[in-house]
C-alpha positions in Angstrom: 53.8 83.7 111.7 52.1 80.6 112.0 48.0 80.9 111.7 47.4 77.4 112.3 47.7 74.7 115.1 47.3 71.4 115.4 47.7 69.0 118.0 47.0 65.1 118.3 45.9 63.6 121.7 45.3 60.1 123.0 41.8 60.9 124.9 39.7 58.4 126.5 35.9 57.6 125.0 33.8 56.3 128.0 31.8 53.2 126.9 29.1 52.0 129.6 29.1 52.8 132.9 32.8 53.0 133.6 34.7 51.1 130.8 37.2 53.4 128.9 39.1 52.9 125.6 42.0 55.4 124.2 41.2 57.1 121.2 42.9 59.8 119.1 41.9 63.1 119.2 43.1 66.0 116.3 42.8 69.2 117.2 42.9 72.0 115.2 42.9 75.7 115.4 42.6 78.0 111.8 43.1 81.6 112.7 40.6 82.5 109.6 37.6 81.0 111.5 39.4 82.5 115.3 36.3 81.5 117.2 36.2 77.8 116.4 38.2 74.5 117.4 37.6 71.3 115.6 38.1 68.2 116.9 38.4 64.8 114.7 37.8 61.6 116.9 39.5 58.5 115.8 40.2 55.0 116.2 42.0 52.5 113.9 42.2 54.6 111.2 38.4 55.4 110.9 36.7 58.9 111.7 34.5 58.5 114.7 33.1 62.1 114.8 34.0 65.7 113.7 33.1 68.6 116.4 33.4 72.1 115.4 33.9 74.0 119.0 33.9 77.4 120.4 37.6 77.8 121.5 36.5 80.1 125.2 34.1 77.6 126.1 36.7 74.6 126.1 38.4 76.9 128.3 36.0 78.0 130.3 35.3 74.1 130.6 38.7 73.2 132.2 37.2 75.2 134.9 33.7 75.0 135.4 30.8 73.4 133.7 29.6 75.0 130.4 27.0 74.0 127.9 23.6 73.1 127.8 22.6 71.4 124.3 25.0 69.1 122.0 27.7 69.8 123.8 28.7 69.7 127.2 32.1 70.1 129.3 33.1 70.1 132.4 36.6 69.9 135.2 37.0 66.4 137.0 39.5 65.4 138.5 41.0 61.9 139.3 43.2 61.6 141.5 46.0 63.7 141.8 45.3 65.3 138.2 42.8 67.3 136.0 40.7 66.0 133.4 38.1 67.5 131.1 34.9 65.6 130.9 33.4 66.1 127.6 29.9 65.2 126.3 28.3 64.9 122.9 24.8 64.5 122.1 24.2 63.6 118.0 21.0 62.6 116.2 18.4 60.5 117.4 17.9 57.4 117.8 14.2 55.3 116.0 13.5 55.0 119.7 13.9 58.7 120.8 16.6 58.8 122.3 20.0 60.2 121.7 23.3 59.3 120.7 25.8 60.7 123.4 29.3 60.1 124.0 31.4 61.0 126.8 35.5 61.8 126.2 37.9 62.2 129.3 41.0 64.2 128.4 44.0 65.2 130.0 43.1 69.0 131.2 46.6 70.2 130.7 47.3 69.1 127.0 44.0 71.3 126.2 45.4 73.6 128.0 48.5 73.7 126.6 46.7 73.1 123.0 44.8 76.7 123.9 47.6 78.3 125.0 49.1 77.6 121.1 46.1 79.6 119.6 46.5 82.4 121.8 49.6 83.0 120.3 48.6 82.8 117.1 44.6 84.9 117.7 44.8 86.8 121.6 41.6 86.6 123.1 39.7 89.2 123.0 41.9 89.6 119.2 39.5 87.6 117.2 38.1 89.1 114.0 35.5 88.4 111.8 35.3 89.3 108.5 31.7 90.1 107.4 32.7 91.5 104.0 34.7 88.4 103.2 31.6 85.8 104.4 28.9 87.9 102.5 30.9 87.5 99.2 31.5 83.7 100.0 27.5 82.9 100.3 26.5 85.7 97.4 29.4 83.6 95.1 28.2 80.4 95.7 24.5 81.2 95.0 
């Protein structure tokens, strides 16, 4: 059996008020870390950002808002279809404020990219291997 999944989407990064621009997003899903997604950003070649994310709230973000620090999701829909609004906050700015970016993706390809890593870790199935971590950190000291 497969213990990994990856998936590449076209997602849309909102710049400005209401100007978006397509962007690829690559998803990936490791069964040895069965809490987390990570999510590469990119455009032209180039890494825009890398996102390590808990896999239940993205989908408990398809449908309702979750988060309250760096990262924030939430359902929107437009139209006649789903999308999930996502929201980053990074480090400061000289002036205080924050960088933030705002992604719009289609809710049913996360959906569908979930569904993928269910098969591979259930929910509710997800282990975590203390023994294993402790001997990591104790090596590399």
């Amino acid at each position: 059996m497969n213990s990994f999944v990856h998936k590449t989407l076209v997602v849309q990064l909102q710049s400005g008020a209401a100007d978006r621009f397509p962007v690829l997003a690559h998803l990936s899903y490791d069964a040895t870390d069965p809490f987390a997604v990570t999510i590469v950003f990119s455009h032209d070649g180039r890494v825009l950002a890398r996102w390590q994310l808990d896999r239940e709230m993205i989908a408990e973000g398809l449908t309702r808002p979750v988060g309250v620090g760096d990262v924030r999701m939430c359902p929107e829909s437009r139209g006649t279809w789903q999308e999930l609004r996502m929201e980053f906050y990074g480090d400061a700015h000289a002036d205080g404020g924050r960088h933030h970016a705002v992604v719009f993706a289609w809710a049913e390809t996360f959906s569908a990219f979930l569904r993928d890593t269910y098969e591979v870790v259930a929910p509710g199935r997800e282990e975590v291997r203390v023994d294993d971590f402790l001997a990591d950190i104790l090596a590399g000291s």
